[in-house]
N, C-alpha and C positions, 0 to 999 in steps of 0.2 A: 573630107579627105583624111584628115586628120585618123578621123573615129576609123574611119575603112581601113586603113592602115596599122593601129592598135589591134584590131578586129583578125585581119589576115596574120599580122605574125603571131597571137594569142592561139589562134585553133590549131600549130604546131605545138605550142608550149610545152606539151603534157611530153609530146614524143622526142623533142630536145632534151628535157631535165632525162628520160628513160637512156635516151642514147647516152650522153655523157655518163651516167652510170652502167648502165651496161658492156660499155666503151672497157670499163675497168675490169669486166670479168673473163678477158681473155689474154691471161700470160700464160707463160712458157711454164712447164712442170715437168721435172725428175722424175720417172712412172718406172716403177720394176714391171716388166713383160717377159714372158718366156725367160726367166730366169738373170733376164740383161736389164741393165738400168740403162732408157733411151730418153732424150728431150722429145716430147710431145705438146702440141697445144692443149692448155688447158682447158678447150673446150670437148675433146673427146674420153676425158677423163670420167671412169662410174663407179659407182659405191662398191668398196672394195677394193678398190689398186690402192698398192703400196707407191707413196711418192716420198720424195727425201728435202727438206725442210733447212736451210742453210742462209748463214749472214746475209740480210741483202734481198731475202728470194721473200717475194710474193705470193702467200698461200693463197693457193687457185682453185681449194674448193673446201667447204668444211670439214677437217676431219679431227682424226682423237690420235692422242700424240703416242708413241710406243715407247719402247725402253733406251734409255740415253738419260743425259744432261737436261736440267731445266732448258730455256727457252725463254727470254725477252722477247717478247710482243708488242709493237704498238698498233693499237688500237683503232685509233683516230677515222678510220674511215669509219668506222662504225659505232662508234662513245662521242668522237669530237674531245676526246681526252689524251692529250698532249703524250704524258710520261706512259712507257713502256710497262706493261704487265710481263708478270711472270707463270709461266706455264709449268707444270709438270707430268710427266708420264702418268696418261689415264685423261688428261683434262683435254676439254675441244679448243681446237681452233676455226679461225674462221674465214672464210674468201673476203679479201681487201683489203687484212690483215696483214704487216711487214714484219719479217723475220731480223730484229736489233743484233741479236745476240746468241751464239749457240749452233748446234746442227743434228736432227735429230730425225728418225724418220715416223710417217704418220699413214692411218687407213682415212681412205674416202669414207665419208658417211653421208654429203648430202652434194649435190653438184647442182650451175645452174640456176633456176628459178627458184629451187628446192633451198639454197643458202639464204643466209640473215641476209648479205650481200642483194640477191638475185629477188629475193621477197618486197627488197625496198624500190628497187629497179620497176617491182609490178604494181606496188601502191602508185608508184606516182603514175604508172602510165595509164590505171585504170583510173585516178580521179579526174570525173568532168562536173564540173557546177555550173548549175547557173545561179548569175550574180543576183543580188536582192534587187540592184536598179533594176535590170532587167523586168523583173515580176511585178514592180512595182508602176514601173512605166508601163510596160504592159496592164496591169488592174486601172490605172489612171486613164490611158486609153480607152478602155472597154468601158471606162464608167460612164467619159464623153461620148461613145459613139451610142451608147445604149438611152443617152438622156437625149442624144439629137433626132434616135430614129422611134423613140415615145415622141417627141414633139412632133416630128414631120406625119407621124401616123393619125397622129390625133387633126392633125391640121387636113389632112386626107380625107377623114370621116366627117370633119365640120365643112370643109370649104367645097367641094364638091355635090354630095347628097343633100346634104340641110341649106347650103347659103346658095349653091347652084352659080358658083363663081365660074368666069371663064377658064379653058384651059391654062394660059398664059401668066393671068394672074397667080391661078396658082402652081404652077412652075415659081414664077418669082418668088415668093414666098417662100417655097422651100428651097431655094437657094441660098436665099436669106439664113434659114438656121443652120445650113449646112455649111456656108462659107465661115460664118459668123463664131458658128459653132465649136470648129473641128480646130484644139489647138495644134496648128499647122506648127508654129514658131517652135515647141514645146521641147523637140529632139534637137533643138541648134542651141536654142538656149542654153540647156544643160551639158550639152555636148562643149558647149564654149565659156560655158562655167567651170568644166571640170579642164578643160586644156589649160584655161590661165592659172586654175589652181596647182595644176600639176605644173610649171613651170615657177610658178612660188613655191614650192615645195623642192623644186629640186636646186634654188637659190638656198634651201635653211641644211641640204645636205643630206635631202631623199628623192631620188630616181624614181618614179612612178609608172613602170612599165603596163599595166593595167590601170586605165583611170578610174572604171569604177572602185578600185579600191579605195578610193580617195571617203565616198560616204558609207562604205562601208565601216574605215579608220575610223570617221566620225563616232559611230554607234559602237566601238570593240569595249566592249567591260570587262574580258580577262584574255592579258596577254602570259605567254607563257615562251618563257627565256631561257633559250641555253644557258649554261653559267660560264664555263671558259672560251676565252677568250669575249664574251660579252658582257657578262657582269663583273668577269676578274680579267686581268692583264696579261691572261694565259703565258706566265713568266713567273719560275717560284723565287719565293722573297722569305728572308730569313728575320721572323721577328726577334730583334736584339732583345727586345725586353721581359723576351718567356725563356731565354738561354739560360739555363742550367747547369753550374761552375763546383766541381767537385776537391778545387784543388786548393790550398787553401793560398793568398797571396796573388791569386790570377784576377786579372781581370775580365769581362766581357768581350772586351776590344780584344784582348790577345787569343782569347779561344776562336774570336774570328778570322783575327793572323794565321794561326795554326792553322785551320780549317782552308783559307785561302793557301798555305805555302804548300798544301797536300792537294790541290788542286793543278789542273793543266791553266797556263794562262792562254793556249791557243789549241784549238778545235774542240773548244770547249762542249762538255753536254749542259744539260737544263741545270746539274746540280752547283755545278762548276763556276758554269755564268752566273748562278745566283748568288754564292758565295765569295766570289774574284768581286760581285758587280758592288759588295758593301762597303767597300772599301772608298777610299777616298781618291785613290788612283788604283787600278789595277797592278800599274809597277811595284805596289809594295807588298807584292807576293815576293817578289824578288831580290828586292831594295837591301841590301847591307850583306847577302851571301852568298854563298860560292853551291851549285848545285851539284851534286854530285851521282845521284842515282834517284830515276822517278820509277815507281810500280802502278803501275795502270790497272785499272777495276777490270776483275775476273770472277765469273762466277762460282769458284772456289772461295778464293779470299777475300770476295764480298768488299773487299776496302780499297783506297790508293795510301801510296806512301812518299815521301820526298826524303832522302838523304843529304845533308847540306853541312856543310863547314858558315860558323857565324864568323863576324869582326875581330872577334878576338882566337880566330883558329880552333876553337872548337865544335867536333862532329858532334848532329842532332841530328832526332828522325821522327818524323809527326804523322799521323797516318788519320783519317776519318776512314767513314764508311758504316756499316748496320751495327747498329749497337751491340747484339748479340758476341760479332767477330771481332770486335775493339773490346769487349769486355773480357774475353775469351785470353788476349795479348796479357791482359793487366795481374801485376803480382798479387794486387789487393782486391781481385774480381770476387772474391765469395763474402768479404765486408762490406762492399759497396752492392752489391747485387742487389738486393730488395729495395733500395732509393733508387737504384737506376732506373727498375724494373716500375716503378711507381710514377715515376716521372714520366716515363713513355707511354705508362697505360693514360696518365692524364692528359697529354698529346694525343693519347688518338680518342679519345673522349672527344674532345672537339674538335678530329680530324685532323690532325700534327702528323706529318711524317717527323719519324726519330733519325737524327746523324749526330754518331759519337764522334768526338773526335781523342787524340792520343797522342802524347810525346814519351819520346825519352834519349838520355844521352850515349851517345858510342865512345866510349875512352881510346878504345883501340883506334880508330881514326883510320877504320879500312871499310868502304863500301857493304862486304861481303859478312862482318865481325855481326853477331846475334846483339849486340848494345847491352845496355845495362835494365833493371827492370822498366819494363814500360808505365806509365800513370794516365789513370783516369782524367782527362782534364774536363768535359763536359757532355752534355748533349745540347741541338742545336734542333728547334721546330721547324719544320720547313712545311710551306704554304703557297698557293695561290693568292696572292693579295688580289681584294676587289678593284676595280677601278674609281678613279678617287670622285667620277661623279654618280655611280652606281645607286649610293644610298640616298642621294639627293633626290636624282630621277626616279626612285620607286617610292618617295615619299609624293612628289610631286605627284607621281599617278594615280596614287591613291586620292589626291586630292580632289582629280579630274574622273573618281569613278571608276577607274581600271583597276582589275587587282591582279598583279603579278605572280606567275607560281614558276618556281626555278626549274627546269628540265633539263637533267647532268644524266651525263654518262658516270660519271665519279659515283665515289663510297660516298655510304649513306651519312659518316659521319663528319666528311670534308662537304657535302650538301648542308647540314645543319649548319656546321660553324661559320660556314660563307652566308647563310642565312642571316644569321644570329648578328654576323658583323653588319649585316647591310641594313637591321632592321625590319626586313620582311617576314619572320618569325618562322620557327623550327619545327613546325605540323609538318613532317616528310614521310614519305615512307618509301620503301625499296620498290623498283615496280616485280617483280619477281613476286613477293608477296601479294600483292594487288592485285595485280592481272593474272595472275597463274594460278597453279591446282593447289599450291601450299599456302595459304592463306595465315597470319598470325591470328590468332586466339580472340583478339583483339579488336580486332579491325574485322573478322568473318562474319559478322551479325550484322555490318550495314550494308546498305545497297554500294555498290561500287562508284555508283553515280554519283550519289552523296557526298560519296568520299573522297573522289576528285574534286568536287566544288569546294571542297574545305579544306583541303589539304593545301599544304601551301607549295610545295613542288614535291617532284619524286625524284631519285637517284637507282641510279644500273642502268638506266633506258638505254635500250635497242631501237632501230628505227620503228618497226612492230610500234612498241609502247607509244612511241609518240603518237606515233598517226594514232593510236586508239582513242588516248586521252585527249585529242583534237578534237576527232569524234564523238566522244563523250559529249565533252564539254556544250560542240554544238548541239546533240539531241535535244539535251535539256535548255536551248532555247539563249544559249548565250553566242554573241558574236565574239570566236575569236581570232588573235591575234599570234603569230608565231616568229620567233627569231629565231637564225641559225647563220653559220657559217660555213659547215662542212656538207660534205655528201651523205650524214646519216641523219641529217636534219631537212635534207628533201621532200623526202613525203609527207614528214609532218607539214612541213611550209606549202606542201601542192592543194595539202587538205585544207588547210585553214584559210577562214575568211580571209584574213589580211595575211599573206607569207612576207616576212620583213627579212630577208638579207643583209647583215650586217659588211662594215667596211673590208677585205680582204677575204670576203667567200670564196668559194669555190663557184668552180662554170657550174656542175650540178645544181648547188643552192641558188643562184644566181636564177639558172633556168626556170627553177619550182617556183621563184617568187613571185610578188607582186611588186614589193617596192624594195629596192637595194638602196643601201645609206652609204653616204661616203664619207663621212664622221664614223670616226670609233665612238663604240658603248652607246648607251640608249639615253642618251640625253638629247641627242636629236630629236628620235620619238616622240619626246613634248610640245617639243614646239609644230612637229608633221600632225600631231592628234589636233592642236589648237587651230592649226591651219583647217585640217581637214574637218571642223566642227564648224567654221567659219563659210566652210564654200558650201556645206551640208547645209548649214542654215539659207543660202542664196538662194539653193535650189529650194528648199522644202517652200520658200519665201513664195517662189515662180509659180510653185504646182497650187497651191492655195490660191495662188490669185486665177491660175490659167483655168482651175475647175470652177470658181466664183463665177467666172468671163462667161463661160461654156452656158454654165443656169441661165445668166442674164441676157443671155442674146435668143436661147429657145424661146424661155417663159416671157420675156419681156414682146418678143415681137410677135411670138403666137399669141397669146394675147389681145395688143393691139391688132392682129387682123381676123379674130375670130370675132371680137367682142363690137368692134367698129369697121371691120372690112378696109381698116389703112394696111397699105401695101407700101412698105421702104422699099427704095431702091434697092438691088442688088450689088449696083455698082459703089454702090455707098458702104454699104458692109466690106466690101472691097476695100477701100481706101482706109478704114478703120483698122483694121487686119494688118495692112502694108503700116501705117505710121506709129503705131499700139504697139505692135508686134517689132516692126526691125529695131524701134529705139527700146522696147524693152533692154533690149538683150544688154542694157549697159547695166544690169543687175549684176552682170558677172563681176563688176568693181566694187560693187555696193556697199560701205562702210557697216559690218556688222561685231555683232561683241558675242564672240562663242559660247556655249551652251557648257554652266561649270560641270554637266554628267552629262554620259552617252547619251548622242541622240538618234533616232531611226526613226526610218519611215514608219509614218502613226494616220494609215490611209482612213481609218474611221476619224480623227478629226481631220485630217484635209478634206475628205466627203462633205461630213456636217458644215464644218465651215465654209465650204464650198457653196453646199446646197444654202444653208441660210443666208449667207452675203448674196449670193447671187438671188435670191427669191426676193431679198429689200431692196436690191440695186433694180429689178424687174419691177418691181412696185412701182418705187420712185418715177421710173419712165413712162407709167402706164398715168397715176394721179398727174405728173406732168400734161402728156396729151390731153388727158381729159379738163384742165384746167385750162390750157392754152385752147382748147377746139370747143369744148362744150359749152365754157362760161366767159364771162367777161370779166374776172377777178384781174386779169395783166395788165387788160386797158386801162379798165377804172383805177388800180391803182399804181401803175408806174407811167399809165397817156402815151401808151406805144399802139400804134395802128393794130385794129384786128386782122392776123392772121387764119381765121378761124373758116374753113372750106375750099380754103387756098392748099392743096393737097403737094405744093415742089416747096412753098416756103415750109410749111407745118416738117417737110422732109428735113430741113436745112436745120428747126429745133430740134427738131427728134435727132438729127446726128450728132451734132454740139453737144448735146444733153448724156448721150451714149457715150461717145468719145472720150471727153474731161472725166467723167466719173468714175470711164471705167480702166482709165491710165491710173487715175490718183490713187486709185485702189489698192496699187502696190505699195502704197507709205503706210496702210495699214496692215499690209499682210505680213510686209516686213519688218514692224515691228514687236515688241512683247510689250509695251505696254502703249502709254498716248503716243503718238505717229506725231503728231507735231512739237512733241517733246524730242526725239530722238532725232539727232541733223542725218540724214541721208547723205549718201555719195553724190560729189559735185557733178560727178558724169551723170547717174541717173536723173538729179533735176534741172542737168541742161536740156538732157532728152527730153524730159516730160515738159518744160516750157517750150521748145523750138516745136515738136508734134501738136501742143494743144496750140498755138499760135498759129500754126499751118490751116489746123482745122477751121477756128475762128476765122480767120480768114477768107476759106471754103462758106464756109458758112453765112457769111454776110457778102460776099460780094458775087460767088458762082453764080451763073447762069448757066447750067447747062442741062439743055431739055432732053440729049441722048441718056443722062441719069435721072430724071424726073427730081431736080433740084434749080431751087431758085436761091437769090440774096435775100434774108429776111431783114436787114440793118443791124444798125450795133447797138440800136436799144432792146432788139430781142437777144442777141448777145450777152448784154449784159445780165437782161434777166437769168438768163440761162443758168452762167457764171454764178450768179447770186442763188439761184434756188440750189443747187451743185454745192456751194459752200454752206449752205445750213444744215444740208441733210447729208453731210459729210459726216459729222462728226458721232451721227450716234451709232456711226460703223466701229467704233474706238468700243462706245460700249456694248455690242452687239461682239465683238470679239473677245470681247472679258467673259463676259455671261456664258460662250458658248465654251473659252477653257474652261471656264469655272464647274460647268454641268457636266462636263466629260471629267473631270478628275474623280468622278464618284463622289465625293465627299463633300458637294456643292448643301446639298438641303441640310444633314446634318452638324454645318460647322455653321449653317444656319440659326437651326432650330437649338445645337448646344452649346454651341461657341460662341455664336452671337459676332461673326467676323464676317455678314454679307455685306456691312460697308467699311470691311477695313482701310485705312490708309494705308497699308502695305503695299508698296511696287509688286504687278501682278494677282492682290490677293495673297500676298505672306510666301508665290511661290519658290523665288527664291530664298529664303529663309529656310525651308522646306527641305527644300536640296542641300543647304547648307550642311544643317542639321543630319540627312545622311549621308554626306560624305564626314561629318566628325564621326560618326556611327561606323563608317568604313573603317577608318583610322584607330580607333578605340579598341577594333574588332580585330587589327593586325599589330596591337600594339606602338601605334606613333603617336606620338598627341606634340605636332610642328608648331613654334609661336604662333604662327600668320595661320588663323584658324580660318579666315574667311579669303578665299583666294578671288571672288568675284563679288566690287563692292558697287553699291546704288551709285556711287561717283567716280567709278573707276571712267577712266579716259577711252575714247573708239581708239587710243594708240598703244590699249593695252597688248593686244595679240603681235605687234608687231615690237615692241616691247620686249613682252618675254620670247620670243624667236630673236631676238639679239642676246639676248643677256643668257640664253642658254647654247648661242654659239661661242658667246666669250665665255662663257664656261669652259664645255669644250677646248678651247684654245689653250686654258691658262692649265687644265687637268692635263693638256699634253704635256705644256711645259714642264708642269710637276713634276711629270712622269720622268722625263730626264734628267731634274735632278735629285728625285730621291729615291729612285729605283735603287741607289746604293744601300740599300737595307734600311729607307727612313721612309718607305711608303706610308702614308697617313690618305685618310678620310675627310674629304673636303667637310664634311660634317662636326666630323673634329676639330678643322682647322677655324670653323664657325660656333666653336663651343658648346655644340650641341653632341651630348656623349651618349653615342647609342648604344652605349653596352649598359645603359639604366634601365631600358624599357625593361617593362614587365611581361614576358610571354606567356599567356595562361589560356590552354586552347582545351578545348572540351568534346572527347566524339561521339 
């Protein structure tokens, strides 16, 4: 019910996320016609009408601005970039785009589908995937039906023609492989693996509207993140300690009085808030004066101003605003000029917006009075601060194999420095350069392809970009992963393997996703990867064993009835199926320790291991029959009655023998290394005690001749038990040997290494892994104390563990938030002594 229901609301999805954005492409538009300016819907608008462009109004299709006044723009539907651009006569604008500031008129140039707008509307509605489970259940499928209907063929051509068995017989028979065979349980299991997963996941503070996304998550090696609002606090923050004091006698503190007293304390914009917010209270914008005239920002004088009488009755007048027009006020602007001028360029070096700020005194003591010379008193950087558990969380994911690349609407040089702070290193480039016809000099000699996998994020992206570099990414064979918040982060998230949602999306993004978070910032994501590596491991655990099962029930009973003409019940395989199969399903609890790098579906070793387990579990049943029926080795040496031409008891060993072996089979699949080293889940070995107890039971005391089954006692019983437990264990080394051969480098580390009897857990594999994830970290520049995130003694309560300690993370990065968002934003990395402005960034292309 569950799945059919995920299923049903998922085959709108595409046309939900299109509607909510398409939804947007139809306001009202000012259109000159016939000479009149009428309101028309903006849907009959075509290339070429004059429309007019004002405070407030929603540009309704892309056009190029005419002669007038700049123009504030914000963005945000199509960057996800907060603060307002500025436009000029000659430059485009775009449909989604809101008019902040100004009025100005513009020509249509592109309507419709034809806009950046309307372009994203059609990525998302054309992308359909299908999921990796999907293809993978589907190949797993086709492997069992193709090795049931070799056996039953082969069984067809022997039993028949050559042995001249009856009809009936052989009907039974291939019921036998076909009941036996066909993992029936295999879509419930999984299916009810991934529902308890996805409701532990959405306990750690991820909504998993698609569950296959869940082993998808598992396997994602490069997620690729918005930066505002998800790696930064999309709220700008004034660093007190790159403020720049011109005046001699000032202090930092008072440049940020000034700066607050020339602000609005109410209906504040972004810059206002951020400079009111450093304060200790807001009230001491206010605190000890008399207000007497406020000048509000206009696109002429670029600044604001406060006129105010202090405590002791003296007028003063403080003004911020663009450097250029605070510099322009100042008596001593052409002595100071070239420091100012330095200061700013090294602000936007590492992405600094510049705010002067300015005082001076009015003697006259009249509102209206020009004051006395004005002074230079500072400049002030203004930034996006990260959020304070950002650089934690992309160290962590390096550590787990994911490599994060930042995807900004922002300049390229506020991309670096948000880089640079968080430690995920400054290989960026514009996508405008990358994806388009003007290429740098630089960067035009590599494949593009390349160059997205190395690059560590890109800045300018349009929705376009995104989806491409998604795209990219996956050609070349990588699962990825996508965060967003806004409506131009849509199609990127429709395209991508995992679409991640972040806490306060949009219905758009929300639509396009897979899994929505309801935690800010991406420290959730770690502990939703460790989950989702955890339930990926259950499943992968199931299909190993389901395709083992599959081998051993064709080859084992084809076999015994080609080779000796025994016919097992039917009804017997039945019962096997029914107690095997429903108590599996308590795998879905199953105590497992995630995988420290991406894992995916790896059908060549499920295959192999499949087919080898299952061809020594078929062995084992075959030398069994033939020792219990052909010789006398049971009798002579445990003095248990011969069963031997007794065709219902010989049934009752032969199920016993099938049954225990081929339940316990899962303590090997689901381990990586010895199975009776590693405790299992208390549910899975109640189920497998209370089914093998049932069976035993069946088996030594049933009478029933409608099954052609008798009691054999509990001395063959125990035999059974006993021959089951010896030739258990070298299923332990029959699973080392087969990783060992599939890693490639099995004979060689042989032959030059000399490590085919290492004492190392796995064969040194973990060590292995270790080693390239410090190789990941080396290669982004982090080298964290705690080099080894998963140890030989780590506890089964680590996964649950770190999904605690990364929600009280979380928790305490809120708290933070509220109280030093007054201009003391800090780096929980910082606040852990680990100073990432040390690393070394040295990238090579």
């Amino acid at each position: 019910m569950i799945n059919s229901t995920i299923s049903f609301i998922e085959e709108n999805n595409a046309g939900n996320a299109a509607a909510a954005l398409m939804a947007r492409l139809a306001p009202k538009a000012k259109v000159l016609r016939d000479g009149k300016w009428d309101e028309e819907d903006a849907a009959v608008l075509v290339p070429g009408d004059i429309i007019s462009i004002k405070l407030g109004d929603i540009v309704p299709a892309d056009a190029r601005l005419l002669e007038g006044d700049p123009l504030k723009i914000d963005q945000s539907a199509l960057t996800g970039e907060s603060l307002p651009v500025t436009k000029n006569p000659g430059d485009g604008v775009y449909s989604g785009s809101t008019c902040k500031q100004g009025e100005i008129e513009a020509v249509v140039i592109a309507t419709g589908v034809h806009t950046f707008f309307g372009k994203a509307a059609h990525l998302v509605d054309t992308t359909n995937q299908v999921g990796h489970f999907q293809k993978v259940l589907t190949a797993i499928g086709n492997f069992c039906i193709c090795s049931i209907a070799i056996g039953m063929l082969v069984e067809i051509i022997v039993m028949y023609p050559i042995q001249h068995r009856t009809y009936r017989q052989g009907i039974d028979n291939l019921l036998v492989l076909l009941i036996g065979g066909i993992p029936i349980a295999m879509p419930t299991v999984l299916s009810v693996t991934m529902a308890i997963g996805s409701h532990r996941l959405s306990q750690q503070g991820a909504i998993t509207k698609r569950m296959t996304a869940i082993e998808e998550m598992a396997g994602m090696d490069v997620l690729c993140s918005d930066k505002t609002g998800t790696l930064t606090l999309n709220k700008l923050s004034v660093d007190k300690n790159l403020i720049e004091v011109f005046c001699k006698g000032v202090e930092k503190d008072a440049v940020v009085l000034m700066a607050a007293r020339a602000s609005r304390t109410e209906n504040q914009d972004a810059i206002d808030g951020a400079i009111v917010g450093m304060l200790a209270d807001p009230k001491e914008a206010r605190a000890g004066i008399q207000e007497v005239h406020f000048l509000p920002f206009n696109p002429t004088d670029k600044r604001t101003a406060l006129t105010y009488i202090d405590s002791n009755g003296k007028m003063h007048r403080v003004s911020k605003g663009a450097p250029e027009q605070i510099l322009a006020l100042c008596h001593n602007n052409s002595e100071i000029r070239g420091k100012v001028h330095a200061v700013i360029d090294k602000f936007a070096e590492r992405g600094l917006r510049s705010l002067a700020v300015a005082r001076q005194d009015v003697p006259e003591c009249t509102k209206d009075s020009p004051g006395g010379p004005w002074q230079f008193v500072g400049l002030m950087p203004l930034f996006d601060p990260p959020r304070h558990d950002s650089a934690e969380t992309i160290q962590r994911a390096l550590n787990l194999g994911v490599n994060v690349k930042m995807i900004t609407g922002d300049q390229l040089a506020i991309a670096k420095e948000t880089g640079r702070r968080l430690g995920m290193g400054t290989n960026m480039y514009p996508s405008s350069s990358l994806l388009g016809q003007n290429k740098d000099e630089s960067i035009a000699a590599l494949p593009i392809d390349e160059l997205i996998e190395k690059a560590d994020g890109f800045a300018g992206v349009f929705p376009e970009h995104k989806y491409e570099i998604v795209q990219r990414l996956q050609q070349k064979k990588h699962i990825c992963g996508m965060t967003g918040d806004g409506v131009n982060d849509a199609p990127a998230l429709k395209r991508a393997d995992i679409g991640i949602a972040v806490a306060d999306a949009t219905d758009a993004a929300r639509s396009a996703s897979d899994i929505v978070l309801t935690e800010p910032g991406l420290s959730v994501i770690i502990s939703a990867v460790l989950t989702s590596r955890s339930i990926f491991q259950r499943m992968k655990n199931y299909t190993i064993y389901a395709v083992s099962i599959t081998i051993r029930i064709v080859l084992g009973f084809m076999l015994l009835a080609l080779i000796w003409k025994f016919d097992f019940p039917p009804f017997m395989v039945l019962i096997i199926a029914i107690l095997n199969d429903g108590t599996i399903m308590t795998i879905s609890k199953d105590r497992v320790k995630p995988s420290p790098s991406p894992d995916s579906w790896k059908l060549a070793e499920i295959f192999t291991t499949g087919v080898v387990i299952g061809s020594y579990l078929a062995l084992m049943t075959v030398i069994f029959y033939w020792a219990a029926d052909k010789t006398d080795f049971f009798t002579k040496t445990f003095g248990v009655r011969n069963i031997s031409g007794d065709h219902d008891q010989m049934a009752a060993a032969i199920y016993l023998q099938v049954s225990t072996i081929s339940q316990a089979l899962i303590f090997v699949t689901r381990s990586r290394g010895w199975s009776f080293l590693e405790r299992p889940g208390l549910l899975l070995v109640i189920a497998f005690v209370i089914a093998q107890m049932i069976a035993t039971f069946i088996a030594v005391y049933a009478n029933w001749g409608f099954a052609m089954i008798k009691g054999m006692g509990w001395g063959w019983a125990g035999i059974v038990w006993l021959y089951n437990f010896i030739f258990y264990f070298p299923l332990d080394i029959i699973k080392f040997a087969i990783r060992y051969t599939l890693s490639g480098r099995a004979w060689d580390l042989v032959i030059e290494r000399r490590t085919a009897f290492t004492r190392q857990k796995d064969f040194g594999k973990e060590a292995r892994e270790v080693k390239w994830a410090h190789a990941q970290r080396t290669l982004h520049g982090l080298q964290p104390k705690d080099t080894k995130l998963f140890t030989e003694r780590s506890s089964y309560k680590e996964l649950n563990e770190i999904a605690e300690q990364a929600k009280r993370r979380a928790e305490m990065a809120r708290l933070r938030e509220l109280h030093t968002l007054k201009g003391h934003v800090e780096s929980v990395v910082r606040l852990k002594g680990l100073d990432i402005d040390i690393f070394d960034h040295s990238y090579t292309v």
